[in-house]
Backbone as CSV, one residue per row, in Angstrom:
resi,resn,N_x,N_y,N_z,CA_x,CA_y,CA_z,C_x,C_y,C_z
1,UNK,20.340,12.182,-47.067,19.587,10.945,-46.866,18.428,11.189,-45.907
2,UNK,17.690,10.528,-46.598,15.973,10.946,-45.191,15.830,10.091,-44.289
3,UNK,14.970,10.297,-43.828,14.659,9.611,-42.563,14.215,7.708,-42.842
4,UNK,14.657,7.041,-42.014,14.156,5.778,-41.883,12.416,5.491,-41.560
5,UNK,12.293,5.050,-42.632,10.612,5.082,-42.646,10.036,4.129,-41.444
6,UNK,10.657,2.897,-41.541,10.584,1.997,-40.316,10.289,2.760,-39.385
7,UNK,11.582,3.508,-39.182,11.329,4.228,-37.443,10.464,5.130,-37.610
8,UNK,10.105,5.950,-38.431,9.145,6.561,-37.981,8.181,6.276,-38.212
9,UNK,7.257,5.268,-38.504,6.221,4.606,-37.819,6.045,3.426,-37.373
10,UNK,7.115,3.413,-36.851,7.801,2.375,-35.747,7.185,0.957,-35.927
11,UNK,7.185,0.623,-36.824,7.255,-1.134,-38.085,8.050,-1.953,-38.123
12,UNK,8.750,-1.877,-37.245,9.924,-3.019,-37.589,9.411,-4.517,-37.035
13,UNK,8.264,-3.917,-36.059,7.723,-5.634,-35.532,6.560,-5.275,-35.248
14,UNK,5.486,-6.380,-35.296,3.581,-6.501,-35.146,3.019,-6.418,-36.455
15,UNK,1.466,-6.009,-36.071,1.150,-5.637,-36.891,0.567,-4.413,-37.304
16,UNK,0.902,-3.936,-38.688,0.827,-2.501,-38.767,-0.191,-2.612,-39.561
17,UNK,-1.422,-1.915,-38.860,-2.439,-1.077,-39.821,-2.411,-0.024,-41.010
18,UNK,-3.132,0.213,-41.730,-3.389,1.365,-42.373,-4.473,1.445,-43.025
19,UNK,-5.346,2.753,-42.540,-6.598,3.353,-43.043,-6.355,4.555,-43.400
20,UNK,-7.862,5.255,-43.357,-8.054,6.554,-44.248,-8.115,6.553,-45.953
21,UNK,-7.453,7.753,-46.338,-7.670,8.090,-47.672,-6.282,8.611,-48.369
22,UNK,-6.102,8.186,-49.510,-5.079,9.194,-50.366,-3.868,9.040,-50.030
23,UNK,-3.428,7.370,-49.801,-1.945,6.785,-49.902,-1.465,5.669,-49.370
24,UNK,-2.658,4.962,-48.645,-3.205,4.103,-48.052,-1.765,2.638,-48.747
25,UNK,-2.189,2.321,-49.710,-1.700,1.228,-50.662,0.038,1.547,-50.578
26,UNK,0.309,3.072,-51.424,1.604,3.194,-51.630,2.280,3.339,-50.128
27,UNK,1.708,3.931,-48.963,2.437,3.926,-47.735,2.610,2.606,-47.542
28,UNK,2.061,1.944,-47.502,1.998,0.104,-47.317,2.821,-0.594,-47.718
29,UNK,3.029,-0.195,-49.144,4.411,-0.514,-50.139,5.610,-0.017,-49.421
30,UNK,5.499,0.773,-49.067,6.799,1.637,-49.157,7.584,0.837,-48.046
31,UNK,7.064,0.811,-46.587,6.772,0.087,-45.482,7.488,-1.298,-45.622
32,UNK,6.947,-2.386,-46.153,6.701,-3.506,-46.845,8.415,-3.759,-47.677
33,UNK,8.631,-2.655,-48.497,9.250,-2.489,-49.150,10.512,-2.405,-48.283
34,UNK,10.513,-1.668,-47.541,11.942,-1.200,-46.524,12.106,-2.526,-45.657
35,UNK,11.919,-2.895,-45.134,11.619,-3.899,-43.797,12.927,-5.244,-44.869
36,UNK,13.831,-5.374,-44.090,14.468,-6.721,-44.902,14.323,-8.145,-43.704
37,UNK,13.308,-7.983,-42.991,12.959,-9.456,-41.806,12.061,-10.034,-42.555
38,UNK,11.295,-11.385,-41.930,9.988,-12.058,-42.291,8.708,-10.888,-42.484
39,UNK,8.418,-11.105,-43.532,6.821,-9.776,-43.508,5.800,-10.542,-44.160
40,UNK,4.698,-9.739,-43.715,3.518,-10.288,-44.799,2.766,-9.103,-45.192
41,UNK,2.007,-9.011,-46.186,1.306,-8.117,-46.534,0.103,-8.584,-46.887
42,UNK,-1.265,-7.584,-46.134,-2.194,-8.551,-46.806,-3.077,-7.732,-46.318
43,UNK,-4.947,-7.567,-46.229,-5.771,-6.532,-46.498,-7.481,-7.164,-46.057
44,UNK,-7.581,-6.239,-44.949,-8.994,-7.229,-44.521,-10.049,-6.394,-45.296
45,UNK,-9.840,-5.825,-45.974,-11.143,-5.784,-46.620,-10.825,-5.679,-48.595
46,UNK,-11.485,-5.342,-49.464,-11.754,-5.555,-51.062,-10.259,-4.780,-51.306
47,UNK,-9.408,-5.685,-52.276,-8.412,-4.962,-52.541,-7.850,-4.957,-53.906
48,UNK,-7.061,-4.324,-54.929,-6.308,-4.672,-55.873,-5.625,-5.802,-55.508
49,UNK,-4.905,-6.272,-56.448,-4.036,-7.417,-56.716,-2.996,-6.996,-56.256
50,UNK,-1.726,-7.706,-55.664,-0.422,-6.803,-54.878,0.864,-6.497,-56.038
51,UNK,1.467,-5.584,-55.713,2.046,-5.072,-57.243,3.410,-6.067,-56.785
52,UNK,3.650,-6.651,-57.890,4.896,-7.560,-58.341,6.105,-6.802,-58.195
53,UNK,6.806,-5.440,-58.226,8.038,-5.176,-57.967,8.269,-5.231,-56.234
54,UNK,7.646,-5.435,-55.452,7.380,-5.877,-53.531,8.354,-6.984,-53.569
55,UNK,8.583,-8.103,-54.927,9.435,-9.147,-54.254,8.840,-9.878,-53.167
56,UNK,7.589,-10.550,-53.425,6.775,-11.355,-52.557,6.449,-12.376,-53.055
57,UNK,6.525,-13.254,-52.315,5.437,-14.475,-53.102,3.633,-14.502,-52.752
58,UNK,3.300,-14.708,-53.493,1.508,-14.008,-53.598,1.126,-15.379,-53.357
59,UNK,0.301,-15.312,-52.393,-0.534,-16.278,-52.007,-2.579,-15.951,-52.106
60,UNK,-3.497,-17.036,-52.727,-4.243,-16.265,-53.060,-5.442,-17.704,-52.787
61,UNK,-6.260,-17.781,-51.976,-6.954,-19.071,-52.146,-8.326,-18.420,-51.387
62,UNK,-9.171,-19.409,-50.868,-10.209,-19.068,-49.980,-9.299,-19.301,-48.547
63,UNK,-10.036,-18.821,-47.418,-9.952,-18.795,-46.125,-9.491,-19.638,-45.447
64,UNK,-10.061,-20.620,-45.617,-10.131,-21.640,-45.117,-8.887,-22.819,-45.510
65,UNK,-8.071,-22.365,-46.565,-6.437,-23.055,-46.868,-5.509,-22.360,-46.840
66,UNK,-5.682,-20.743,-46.341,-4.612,-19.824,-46.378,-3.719,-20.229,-45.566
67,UNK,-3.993,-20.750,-44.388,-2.743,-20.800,-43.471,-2.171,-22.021,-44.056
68,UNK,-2.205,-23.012,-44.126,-1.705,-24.061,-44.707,-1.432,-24.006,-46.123
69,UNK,-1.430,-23.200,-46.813,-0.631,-22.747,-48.148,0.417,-21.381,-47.947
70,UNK,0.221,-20.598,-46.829,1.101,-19.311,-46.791,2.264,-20.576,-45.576
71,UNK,2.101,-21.269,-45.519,3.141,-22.297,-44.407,3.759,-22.531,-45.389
72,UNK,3.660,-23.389,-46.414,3.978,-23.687,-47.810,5.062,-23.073,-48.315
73,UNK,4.509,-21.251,-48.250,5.103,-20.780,-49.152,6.360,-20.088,-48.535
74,UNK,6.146,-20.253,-47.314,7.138,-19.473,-46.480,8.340,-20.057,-46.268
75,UNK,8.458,-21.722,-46.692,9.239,-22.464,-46.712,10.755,-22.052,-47.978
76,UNK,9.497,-21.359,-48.419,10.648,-20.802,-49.838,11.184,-19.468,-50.189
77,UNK,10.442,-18.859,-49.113,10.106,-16.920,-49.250,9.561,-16.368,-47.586
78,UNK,10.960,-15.572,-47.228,9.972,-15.005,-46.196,9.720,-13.269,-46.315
79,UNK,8.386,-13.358,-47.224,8.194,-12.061,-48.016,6.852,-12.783,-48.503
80,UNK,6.064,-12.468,-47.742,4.323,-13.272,-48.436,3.469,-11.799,-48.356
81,UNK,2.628,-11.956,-49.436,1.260,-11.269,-49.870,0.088,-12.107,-50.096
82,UNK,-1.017,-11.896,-49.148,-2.195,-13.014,-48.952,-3.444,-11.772,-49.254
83,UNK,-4.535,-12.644,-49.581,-6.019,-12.576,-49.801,-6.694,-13.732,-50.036
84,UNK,-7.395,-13.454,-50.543,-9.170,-14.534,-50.642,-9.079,-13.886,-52.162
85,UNK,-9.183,-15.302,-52.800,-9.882,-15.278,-53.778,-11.087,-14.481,-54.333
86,UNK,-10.305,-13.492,-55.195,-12.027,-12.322,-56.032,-12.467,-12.448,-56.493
87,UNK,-14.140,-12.068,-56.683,-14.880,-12.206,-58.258,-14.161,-12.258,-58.837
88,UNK,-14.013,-11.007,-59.292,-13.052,-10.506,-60.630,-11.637,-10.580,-60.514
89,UNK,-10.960,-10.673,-61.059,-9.684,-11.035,-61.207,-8.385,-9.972,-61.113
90,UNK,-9.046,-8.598,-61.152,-7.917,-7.834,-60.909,-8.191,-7.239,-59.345
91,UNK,-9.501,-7.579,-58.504,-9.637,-7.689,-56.884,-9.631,-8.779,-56.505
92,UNK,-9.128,-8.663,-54.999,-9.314,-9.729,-54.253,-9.797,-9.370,-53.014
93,UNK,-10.408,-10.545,-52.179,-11.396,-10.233,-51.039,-10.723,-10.327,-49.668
94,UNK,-10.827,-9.921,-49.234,-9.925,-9.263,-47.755,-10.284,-10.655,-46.808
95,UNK,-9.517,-10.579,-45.811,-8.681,-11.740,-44.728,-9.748,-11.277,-43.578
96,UNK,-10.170,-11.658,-42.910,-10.538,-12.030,-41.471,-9.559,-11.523,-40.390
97,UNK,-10.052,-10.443,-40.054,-8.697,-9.658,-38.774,-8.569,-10.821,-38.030
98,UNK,-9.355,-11.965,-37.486,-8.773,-13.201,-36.953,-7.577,-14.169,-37.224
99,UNK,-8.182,-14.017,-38.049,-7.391,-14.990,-39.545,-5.939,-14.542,-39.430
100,UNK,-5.897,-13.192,-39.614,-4.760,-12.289,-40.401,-3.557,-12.350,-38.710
101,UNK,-4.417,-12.416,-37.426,-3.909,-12.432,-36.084,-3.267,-13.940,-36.288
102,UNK,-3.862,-15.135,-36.263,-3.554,-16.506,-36.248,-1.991,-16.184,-37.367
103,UNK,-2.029,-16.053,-38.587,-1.076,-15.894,-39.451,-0.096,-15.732,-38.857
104,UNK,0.022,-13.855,-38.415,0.965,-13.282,-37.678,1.615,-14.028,-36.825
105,UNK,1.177,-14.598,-35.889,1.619,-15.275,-34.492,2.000,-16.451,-35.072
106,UNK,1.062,-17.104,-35.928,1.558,-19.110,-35.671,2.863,-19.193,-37.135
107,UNK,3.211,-18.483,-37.912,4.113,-18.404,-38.965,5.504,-17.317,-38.244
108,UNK,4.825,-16.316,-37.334,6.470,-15.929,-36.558,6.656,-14.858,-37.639
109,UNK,6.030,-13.832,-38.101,6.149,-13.001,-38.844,6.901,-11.616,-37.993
110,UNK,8.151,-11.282,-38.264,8.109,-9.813,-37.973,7.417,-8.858,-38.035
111,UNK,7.069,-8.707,-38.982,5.708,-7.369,-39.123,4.902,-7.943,-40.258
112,UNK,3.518,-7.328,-40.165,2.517,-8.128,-40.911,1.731,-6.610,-41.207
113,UNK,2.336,-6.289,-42.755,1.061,-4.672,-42.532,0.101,-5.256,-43.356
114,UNK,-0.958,-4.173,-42.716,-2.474,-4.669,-43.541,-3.333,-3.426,-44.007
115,UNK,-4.061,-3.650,-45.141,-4.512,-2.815,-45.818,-6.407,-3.156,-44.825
116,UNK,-6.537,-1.916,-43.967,-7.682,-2.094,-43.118,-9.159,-1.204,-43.641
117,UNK,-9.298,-0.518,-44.724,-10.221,-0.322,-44.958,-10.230,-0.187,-46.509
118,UNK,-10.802,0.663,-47.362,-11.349,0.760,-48.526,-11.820,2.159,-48.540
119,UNK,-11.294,3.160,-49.531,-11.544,4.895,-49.583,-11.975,5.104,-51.309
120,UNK,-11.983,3.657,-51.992,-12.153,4.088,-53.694,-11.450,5.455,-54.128
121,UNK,-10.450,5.570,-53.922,-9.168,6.242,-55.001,-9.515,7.889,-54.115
122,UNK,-10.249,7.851,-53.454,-10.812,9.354,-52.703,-9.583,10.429,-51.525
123,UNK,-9.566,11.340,-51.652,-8.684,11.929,-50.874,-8.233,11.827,-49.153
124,UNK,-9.980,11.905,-48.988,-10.420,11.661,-47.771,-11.114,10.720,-47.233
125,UNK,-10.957,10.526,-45.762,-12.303,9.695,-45.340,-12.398,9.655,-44.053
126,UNK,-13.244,9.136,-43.616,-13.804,9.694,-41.648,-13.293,8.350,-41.350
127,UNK,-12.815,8.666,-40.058,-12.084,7.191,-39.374,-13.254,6.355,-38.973
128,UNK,-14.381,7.178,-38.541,-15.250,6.914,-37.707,-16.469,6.062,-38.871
129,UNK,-16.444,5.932,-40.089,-17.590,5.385,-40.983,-17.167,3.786,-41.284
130,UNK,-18.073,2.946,-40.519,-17.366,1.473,-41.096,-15.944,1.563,-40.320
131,UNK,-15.963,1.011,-38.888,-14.729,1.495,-38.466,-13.506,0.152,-39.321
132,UNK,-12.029,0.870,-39.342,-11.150,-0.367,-39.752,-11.130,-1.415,-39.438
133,UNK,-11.121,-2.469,-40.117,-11.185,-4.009,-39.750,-9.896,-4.048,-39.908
134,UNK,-9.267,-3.867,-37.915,-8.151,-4.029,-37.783,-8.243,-5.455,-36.947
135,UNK,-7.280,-6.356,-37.176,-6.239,-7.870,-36.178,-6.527,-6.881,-35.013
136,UNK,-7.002,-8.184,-34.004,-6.419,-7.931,-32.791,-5.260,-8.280,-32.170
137,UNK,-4.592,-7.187,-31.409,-2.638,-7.274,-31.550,-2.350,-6.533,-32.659
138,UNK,-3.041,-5.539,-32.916,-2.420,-4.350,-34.022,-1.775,-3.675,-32.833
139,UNK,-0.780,-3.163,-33.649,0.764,-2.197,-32.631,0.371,-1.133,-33.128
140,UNK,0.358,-0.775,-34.246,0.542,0.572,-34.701,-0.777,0.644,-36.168
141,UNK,-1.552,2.094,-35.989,-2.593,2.308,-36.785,-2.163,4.071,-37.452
142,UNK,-1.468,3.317,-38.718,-1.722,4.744,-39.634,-2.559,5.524,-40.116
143,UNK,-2.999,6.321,-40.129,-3.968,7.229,-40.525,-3.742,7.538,-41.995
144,UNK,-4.217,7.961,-42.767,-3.575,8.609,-43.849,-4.702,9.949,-44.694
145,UNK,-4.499,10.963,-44.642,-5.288,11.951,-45.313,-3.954,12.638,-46.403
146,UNK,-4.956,13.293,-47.351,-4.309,13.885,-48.096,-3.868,15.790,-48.044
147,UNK,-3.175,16.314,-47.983,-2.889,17.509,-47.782,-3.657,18.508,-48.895
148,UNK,-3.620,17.619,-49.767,-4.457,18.483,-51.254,-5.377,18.882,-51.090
149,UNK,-6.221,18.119,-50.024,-7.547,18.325,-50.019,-7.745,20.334,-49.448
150,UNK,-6.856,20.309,-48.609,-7.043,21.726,-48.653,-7.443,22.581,-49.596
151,UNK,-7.845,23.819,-49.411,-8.595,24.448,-50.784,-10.249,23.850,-51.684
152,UNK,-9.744,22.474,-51.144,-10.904,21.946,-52.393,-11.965,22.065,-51.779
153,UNK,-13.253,22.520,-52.280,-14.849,21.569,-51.911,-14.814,20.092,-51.267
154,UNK,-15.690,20.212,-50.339,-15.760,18.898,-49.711,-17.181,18.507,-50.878
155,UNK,-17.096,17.192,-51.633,-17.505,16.707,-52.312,-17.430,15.040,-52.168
156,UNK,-18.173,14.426,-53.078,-18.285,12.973,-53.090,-17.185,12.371,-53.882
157,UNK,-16.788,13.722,-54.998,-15.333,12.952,-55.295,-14.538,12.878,-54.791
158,UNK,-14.094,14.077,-54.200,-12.837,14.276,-53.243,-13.115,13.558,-51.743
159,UNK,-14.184,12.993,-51.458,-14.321,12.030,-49.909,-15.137,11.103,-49.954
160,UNK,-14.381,9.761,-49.783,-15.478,8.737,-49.382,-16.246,8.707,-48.021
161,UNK,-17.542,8.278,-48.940,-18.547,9.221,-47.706,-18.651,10.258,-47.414
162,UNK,-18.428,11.006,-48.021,-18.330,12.652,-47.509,-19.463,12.881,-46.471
163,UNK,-20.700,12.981,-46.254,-21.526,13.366,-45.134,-20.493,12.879,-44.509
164,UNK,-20.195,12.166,-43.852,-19.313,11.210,-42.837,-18.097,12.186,-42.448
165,UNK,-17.363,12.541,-43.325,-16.297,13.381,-43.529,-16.721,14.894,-42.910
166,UNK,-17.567,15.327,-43.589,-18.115,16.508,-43.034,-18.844,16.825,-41.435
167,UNK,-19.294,16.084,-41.135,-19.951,15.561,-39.406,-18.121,15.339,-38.942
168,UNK,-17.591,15.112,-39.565,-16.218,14.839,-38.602,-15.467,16.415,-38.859
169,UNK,-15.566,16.908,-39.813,-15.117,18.090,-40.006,-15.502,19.324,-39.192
170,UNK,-17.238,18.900,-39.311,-17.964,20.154,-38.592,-18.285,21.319,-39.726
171,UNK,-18.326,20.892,-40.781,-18.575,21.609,-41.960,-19.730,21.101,-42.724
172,UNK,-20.397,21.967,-44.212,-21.595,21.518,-45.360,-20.850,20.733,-46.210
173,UNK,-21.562,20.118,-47.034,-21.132,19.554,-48.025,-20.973,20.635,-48.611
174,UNK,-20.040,21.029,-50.102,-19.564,21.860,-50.967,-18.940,22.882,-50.522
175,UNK,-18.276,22.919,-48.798,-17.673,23.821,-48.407,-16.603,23.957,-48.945
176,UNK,-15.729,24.743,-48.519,-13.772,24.976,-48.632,-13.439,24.072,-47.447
177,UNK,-12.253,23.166,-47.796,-12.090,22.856,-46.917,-10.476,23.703,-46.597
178,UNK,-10.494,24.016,-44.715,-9.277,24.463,-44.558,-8.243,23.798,-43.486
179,UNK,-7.084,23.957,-43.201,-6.645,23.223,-42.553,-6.784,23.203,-40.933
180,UNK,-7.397,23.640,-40.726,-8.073,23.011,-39.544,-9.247,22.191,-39.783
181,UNK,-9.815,22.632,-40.997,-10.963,21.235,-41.190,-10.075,19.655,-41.040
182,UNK,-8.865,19.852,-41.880,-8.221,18.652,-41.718,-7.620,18.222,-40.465
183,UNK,-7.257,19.273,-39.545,-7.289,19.077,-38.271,-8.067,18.181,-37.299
184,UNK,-9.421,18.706,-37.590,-10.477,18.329,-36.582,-10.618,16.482,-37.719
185,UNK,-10.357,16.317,-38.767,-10.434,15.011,-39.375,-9.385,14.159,-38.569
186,UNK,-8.466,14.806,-38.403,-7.198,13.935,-37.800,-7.600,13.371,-36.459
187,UNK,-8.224,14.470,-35.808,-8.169,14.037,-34.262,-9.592,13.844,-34.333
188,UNK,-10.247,12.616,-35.212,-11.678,12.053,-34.800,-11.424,10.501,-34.734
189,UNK,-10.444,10.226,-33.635,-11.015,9.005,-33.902,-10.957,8.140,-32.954
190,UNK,-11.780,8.652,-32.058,-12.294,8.139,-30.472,-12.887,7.058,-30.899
191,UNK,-13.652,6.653,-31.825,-14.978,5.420,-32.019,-13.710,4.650,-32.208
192,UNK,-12.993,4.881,-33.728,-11.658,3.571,-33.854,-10.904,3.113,-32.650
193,UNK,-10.393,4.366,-31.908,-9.228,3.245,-30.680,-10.507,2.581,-29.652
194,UNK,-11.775,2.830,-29.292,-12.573,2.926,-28.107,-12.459,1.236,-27.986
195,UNK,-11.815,0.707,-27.057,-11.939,-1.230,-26.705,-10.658,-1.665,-28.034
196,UNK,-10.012,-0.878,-28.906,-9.182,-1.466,-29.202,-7.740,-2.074,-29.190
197,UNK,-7.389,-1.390,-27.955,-6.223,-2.392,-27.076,-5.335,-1.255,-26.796
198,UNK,-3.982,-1.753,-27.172,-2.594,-0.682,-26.934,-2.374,-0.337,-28.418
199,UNK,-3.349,0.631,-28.874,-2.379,0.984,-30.373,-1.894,2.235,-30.572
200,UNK,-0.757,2.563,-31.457,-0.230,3.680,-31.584,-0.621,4.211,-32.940
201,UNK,-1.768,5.476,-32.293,-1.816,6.280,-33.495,-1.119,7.328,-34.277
202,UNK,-0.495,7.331,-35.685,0.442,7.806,-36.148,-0.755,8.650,-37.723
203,UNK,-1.074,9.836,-37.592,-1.477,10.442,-38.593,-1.160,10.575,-39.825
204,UNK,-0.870,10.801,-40.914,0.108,11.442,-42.006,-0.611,12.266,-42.888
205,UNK,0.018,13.204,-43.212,-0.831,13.825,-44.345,0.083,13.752,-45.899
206,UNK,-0.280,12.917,-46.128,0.539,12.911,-47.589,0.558,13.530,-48.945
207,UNK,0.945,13.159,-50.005,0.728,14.127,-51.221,1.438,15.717,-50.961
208,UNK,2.372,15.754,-50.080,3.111,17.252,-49.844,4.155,17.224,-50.738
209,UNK,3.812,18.208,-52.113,4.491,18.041,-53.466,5.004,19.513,-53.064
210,UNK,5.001,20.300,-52.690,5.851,21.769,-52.771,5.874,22.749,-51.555
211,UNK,6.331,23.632,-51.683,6.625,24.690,-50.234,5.268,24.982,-49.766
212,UNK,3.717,25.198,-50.843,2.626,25.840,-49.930,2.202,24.706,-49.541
213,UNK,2.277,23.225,-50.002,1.441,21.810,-49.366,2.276,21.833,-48.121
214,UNK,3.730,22.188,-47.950,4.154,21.778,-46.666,3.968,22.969,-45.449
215,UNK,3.907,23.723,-46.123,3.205,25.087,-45.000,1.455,24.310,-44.714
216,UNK,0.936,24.519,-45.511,-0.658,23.884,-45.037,-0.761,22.339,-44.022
217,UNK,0.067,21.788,-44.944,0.565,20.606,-43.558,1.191,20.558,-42.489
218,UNK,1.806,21.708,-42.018,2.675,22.116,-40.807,1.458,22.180,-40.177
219,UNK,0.792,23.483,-40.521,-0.590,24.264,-40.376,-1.509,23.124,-39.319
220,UNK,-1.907,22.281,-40.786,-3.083,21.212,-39.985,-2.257,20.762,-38.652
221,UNK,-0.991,20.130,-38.874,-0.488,19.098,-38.466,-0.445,19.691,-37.134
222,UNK,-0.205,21.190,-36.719,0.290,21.679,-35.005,-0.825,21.769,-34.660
223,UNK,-1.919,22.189,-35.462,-3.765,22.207,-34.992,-4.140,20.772,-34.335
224,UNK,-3.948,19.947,-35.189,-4.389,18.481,-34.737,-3.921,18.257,-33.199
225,UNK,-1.957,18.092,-33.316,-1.650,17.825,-32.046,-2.276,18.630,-30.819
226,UNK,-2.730,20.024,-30.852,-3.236,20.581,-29.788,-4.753,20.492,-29.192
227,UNK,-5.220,19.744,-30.704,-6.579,19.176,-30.358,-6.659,17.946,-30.052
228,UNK,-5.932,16.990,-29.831,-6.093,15.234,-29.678,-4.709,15.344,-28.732
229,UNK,-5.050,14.251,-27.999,-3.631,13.194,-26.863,-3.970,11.771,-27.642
230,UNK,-4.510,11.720,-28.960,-4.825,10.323,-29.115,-3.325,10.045,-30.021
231,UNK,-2.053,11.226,-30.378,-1.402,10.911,-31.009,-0.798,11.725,-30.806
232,UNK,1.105,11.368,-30.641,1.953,12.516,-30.414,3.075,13.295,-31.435
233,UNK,3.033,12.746,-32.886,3.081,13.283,-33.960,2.731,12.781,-35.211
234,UNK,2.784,13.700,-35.870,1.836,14.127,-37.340,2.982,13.703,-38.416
235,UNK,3.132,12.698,-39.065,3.978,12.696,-40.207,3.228,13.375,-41.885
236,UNK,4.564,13.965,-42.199,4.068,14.660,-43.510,5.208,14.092,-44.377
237,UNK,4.216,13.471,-45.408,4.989,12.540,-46.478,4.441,12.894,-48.142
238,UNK,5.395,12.594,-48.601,5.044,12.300,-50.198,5.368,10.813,-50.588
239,UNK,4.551,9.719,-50.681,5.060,8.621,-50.774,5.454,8.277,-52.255
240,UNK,5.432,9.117,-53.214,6.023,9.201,-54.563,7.717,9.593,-54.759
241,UNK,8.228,10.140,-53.454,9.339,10.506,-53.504,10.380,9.521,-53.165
242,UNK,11.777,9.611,-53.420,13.050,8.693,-52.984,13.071,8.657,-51.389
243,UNK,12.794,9.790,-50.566,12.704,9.643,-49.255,11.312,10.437,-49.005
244,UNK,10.182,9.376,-48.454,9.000,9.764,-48.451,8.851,10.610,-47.242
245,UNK,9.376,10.436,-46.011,9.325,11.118,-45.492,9.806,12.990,-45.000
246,UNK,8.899,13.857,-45.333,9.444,15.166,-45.186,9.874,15.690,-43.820
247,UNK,8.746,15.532,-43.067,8.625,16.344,-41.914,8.220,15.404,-40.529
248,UNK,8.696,14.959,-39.262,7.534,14.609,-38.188,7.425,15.470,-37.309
249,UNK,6.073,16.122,-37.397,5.885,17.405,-36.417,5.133,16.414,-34.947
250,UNK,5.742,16.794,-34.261,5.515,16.430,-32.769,5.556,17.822,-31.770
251,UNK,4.830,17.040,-30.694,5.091,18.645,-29.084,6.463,18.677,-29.488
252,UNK,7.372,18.294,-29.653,8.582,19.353,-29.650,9.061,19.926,-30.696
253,UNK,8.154,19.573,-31.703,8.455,20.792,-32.683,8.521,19.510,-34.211
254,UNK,9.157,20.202,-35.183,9.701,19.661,-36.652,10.714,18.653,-36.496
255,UNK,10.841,17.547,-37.026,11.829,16.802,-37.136,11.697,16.824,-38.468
256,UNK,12.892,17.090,-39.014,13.455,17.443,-40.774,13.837,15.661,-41.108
């Protein structure tokens, strides 16, 4: 049996962020998914529609009636998924980190995770571009990069924003990227915490499908910690798996 996902990114109460690239949504789920208290799920910026096996009741209006319809709904479900009404019908438009704070607090939510930025399906992305539109009274801010990216070209497919990515890397566009490039990605993100309160930054590198992704993610993951105090371990996950969590490398080493 694996590890309790809760605890290790310590979710069981506030509100939990999540940015970056390349698992963003399914870590969120997974999260969301485990937690059996009051939760909400919901996304300050452009998002898909929330997937129906979560066991939520979906709440979906303009701004300005959310709280007084997610009151509503909570009367019947304490398991809510909120947005703003989208153009189009298979997005919807992200919550007001104000907004999403008022929710949290005046409804008495145990944990409230939120989907804080936007990476368009991309591997990577710089913490530092468009910083996260995180609630104020966020507890905990996930990171999320992908381990794959190792090996690959730094490109516009493989990174949203890539210039952005690369200035954080310290690398060209169309380089190799190696795992210390993903290193120096992990530990950039002085602009995100700078005035943003007490939050706990928790890295992950996800997508670790076999023995060389979890060697390359060990790799990044002991580089990072010796380059940043902004975080004291590195989770390495596959969020496609029965127990997503593989590895939490911290100063004292591997936790299996």
């Amino acid at each position: 049996m694996g590890m309790n996902i809760l605890d290790v990114f310590d979710a069981h109460k506030g509100i939990i962020a999540l940015a970056g690239a390349g698992g963003k949504k399914s870590t969120m789920y997974r999260l969301a998914s485990a937690h059996s208290g009051r939760i909400a799920v919901t996304s300050t910026v452009h998002t898909p529609r929330f997937r129906q096996r979560m066991n939520v009741v979906e709440v979906v209006s303009d701004e300005k009636e959310l709280l007084e319809r997610i009151t509503a709904a909570a009367d019947s479900s304490y398991r809510i998924a909120y947005a703003q009404t989208g153009v189009k019908a298979a997005r919807l438009r992200g919550v007001s980190p104000e907004i999403v704070q008022t929710i949290h607090e005046q409804l008495g939510f145990d944990a409230t995770f939120v989907k804080a930025d936007g990476a368009r399906l991309r591997w990577l992305k710089s913490p530092n571009h468009n910083k996260p539109a995180l609630p104020r009274g966020t507890t905990v801010l996930i990171s999320i990069l992908s381990v794959r990216a190792i090996g690959k070209l730094l490109t516009d497919e493989l990174a949203h924003h890539a210039p952005d990515v690369a200035n954080a890397m310290k690398i060209e566009l169309g380089e190799k990227i190696t795992a210390a490039h993903l290193a120096r990605l992990m530990s950039s993100h002085h602009e995100v915490l700078d005035n943003a309160g007490d939050i706990k930054l928790i890295p992950v590198l996800n997508m670790v499908e076999n023995k060389e992704d979890l060697k390359l993610a060990r790799l990044a993951a002991e580089q990072a910690l010796e380059r940043s105090s902004q975080f004291s371990q590195v989770v390495l996950a596959s969020m496609i798996r029965d127990d997503p969590v593989l590895e939490v490398i911290g100063s004292d080493g591997a936790r299996p």
